[in-house]
Backbone as CSV, one residue per row, in Angstrom:
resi,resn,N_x,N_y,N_z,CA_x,CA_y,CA_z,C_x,C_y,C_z
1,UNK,164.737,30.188,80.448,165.817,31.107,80.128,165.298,32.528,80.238
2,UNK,166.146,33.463,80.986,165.683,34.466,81.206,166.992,35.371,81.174
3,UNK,166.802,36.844,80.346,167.579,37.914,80.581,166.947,39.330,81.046
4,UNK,168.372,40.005,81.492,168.032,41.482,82.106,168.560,42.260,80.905
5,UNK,167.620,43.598,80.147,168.144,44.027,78.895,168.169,45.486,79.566
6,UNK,168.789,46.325,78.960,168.716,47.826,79.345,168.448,48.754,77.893
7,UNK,167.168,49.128,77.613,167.269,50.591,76.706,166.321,51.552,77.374
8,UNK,166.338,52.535,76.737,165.936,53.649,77.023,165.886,54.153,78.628
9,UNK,167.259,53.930,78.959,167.357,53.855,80.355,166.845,53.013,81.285
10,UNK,165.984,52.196,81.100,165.458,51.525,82.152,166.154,49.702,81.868
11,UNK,165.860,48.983,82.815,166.509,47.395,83.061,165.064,46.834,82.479
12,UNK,164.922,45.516,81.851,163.315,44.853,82.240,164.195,43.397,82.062
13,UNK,163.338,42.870,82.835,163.406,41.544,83.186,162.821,40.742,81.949
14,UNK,163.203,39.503,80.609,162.641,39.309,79.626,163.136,38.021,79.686
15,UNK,161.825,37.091,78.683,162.141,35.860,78.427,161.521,35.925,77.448
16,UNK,161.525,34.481,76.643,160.934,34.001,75.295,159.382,34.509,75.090
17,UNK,158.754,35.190,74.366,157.408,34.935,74.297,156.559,36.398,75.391
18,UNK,157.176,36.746,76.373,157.121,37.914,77.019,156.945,39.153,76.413
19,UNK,155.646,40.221,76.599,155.424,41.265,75.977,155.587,42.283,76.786
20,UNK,156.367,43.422,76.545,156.954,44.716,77.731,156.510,45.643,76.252
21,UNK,156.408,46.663,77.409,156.440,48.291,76.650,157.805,48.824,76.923
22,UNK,158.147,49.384,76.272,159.374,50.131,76.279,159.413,51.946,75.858
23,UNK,160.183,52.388,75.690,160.530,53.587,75.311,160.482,53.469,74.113
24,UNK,159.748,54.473,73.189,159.120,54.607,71.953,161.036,54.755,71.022
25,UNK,160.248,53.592,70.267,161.336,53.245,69.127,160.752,53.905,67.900
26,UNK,162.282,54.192,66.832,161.207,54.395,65.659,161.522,52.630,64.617
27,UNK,160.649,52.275,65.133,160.500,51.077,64.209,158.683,51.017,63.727
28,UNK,158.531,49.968,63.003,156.661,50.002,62.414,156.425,48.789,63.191
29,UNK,155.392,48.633,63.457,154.705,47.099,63.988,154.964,46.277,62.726
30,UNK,155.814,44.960,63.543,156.572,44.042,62.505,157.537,43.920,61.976
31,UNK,158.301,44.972,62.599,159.694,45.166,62.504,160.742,44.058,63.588
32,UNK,162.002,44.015,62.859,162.703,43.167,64.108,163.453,44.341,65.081
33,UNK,163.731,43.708,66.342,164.534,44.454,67.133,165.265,44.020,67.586
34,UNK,166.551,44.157,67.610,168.010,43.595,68.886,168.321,44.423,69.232
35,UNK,168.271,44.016,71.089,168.835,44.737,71.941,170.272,43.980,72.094
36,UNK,171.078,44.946,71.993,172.583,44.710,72.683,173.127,44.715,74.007
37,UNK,172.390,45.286,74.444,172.765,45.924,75.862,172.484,44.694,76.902
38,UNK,172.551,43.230,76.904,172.178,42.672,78.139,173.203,42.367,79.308
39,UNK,172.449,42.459,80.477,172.900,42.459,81.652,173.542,41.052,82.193
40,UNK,172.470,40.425,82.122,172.662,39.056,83.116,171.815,38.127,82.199
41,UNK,171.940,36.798,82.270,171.689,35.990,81.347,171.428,34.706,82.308
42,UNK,170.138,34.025,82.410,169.947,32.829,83.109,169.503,32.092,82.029
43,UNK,170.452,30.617,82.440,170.692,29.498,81.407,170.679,27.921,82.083
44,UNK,169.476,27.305,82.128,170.031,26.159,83.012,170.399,26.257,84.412
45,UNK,170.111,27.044,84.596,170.121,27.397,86.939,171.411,27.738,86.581
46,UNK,172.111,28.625,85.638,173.537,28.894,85.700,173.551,30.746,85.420
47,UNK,174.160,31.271,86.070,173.621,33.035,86.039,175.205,33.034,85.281
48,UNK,175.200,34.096,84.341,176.187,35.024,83.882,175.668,36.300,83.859
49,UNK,176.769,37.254,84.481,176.651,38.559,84.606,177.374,39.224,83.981
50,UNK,176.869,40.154,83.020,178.293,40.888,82.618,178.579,42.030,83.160
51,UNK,180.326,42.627,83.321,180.672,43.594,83.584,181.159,44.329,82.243
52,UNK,180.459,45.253,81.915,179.291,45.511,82.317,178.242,44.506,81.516
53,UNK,178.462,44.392,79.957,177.555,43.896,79.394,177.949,42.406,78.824
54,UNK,177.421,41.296,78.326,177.217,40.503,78.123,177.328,40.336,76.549
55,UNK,177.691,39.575,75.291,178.382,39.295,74.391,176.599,38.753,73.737
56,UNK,175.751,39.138,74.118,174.734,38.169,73.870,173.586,39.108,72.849
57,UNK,173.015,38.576,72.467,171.938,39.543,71.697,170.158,38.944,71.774
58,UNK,169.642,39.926,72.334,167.944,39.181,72.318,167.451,40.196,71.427
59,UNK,166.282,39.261,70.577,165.539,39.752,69.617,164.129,39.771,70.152
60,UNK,163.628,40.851,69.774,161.922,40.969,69.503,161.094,41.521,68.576
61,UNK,159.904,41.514,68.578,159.034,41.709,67.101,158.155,42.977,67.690
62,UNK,157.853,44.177,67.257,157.134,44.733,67.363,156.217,44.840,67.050
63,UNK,155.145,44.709,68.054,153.667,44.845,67.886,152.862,46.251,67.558
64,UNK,152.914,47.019,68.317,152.490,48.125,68.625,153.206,49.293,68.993
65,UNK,152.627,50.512,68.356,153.409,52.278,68.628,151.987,52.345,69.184
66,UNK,152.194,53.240,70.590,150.648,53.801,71.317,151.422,54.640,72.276
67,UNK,150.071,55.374,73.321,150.717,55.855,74.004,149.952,55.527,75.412
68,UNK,150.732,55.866,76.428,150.128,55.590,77.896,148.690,56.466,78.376
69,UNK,148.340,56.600,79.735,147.195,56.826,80.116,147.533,58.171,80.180
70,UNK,146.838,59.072,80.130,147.025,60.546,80.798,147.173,60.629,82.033
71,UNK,148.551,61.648,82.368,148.314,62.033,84.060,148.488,63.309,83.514
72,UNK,148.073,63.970,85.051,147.930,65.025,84.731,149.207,65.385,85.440
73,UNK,149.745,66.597,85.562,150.840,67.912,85.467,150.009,68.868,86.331
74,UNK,149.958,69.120,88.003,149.577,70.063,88.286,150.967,70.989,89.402
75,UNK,150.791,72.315,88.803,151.791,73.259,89.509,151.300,74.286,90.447
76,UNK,151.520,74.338,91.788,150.400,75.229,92.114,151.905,76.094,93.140
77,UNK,151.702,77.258,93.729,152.580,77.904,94.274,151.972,79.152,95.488
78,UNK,151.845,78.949,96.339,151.015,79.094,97.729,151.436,81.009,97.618
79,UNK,150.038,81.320,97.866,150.164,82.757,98.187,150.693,83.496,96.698
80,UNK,151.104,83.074,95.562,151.522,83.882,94.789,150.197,83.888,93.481
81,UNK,149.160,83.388,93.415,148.339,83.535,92.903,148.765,82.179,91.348
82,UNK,149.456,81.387,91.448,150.031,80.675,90.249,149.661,79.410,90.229
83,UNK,148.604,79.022,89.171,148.618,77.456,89.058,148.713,77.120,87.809
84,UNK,149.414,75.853,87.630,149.736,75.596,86.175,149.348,74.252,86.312
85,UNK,148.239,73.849,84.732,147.490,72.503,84.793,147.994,71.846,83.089
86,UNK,148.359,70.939,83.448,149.216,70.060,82.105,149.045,68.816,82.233
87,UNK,148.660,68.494,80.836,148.547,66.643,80.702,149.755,66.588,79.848
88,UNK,150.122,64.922,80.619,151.151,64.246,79.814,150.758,62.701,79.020
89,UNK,151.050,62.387,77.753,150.892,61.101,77.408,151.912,60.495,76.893
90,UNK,153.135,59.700,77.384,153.777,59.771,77.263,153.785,58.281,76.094
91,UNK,154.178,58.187,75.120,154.872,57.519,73.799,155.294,56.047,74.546
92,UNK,155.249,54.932,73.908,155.792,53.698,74.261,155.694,52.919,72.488
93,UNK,156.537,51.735,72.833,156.363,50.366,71.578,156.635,49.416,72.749
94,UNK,155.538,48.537,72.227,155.271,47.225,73.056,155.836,45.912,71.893
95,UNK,156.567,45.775,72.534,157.384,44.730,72.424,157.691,42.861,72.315
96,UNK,157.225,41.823,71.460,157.350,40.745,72.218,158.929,40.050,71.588
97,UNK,159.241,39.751,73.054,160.442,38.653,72.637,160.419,37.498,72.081
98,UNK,161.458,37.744,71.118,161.071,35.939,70.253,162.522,35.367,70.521
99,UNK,163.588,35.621,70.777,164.934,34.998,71.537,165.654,35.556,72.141
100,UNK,166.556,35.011,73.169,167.797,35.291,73.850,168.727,34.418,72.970
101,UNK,169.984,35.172,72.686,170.970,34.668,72.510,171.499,34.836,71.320
């Protein structure tokens, strides 16, 4: 069994037991989570899609608040003497699913 969920703007592909990072929630590690938002729902080789969304609810447990790798931010602008140097680390919660439905 597998669903398509949508938060923080992005789609991820999720099933039972599956760990994703997501867009930083404010929840604590060990908190529950339901997403509302699902897309498409595989059940038995049988697809439901919703237009838009689906009547369904998947839960997960939060593991972890961290943040990603550093990239860097470079701005540079030819002939005008201007460079601008910036790191980003951008915030996530990693996520595991414990049901669809």
């Amino acid at each position: 069994m597998l669903a398509v969920i949508k938060t923080g703007g992005k789609q991820y592909i999720v099933e039972p037991g599956k760990k994703i990072k997501i867009e930083k929630l404010d929840k604590k590690p060990g908190d529950e989570v339901i997403f509302n938002e699902v897309l498409l729902v595989e059940k038995n080789k049988k697809l439901e899609i919703g237009a838009p969304k689906l009547p369904v609810k998947v839960t997960g447990k939060v593991l972890e608040q961290g943040k990603h790798k550093k990239i860097i931010v470079f701005k540079f602008k030819a002939k005008k003497r201007y460079k601008k140097k910036q790191g980003h680390r951008q915030p996530y919660t990693q996520v595991e699913i414990t049901k669809i439905g």
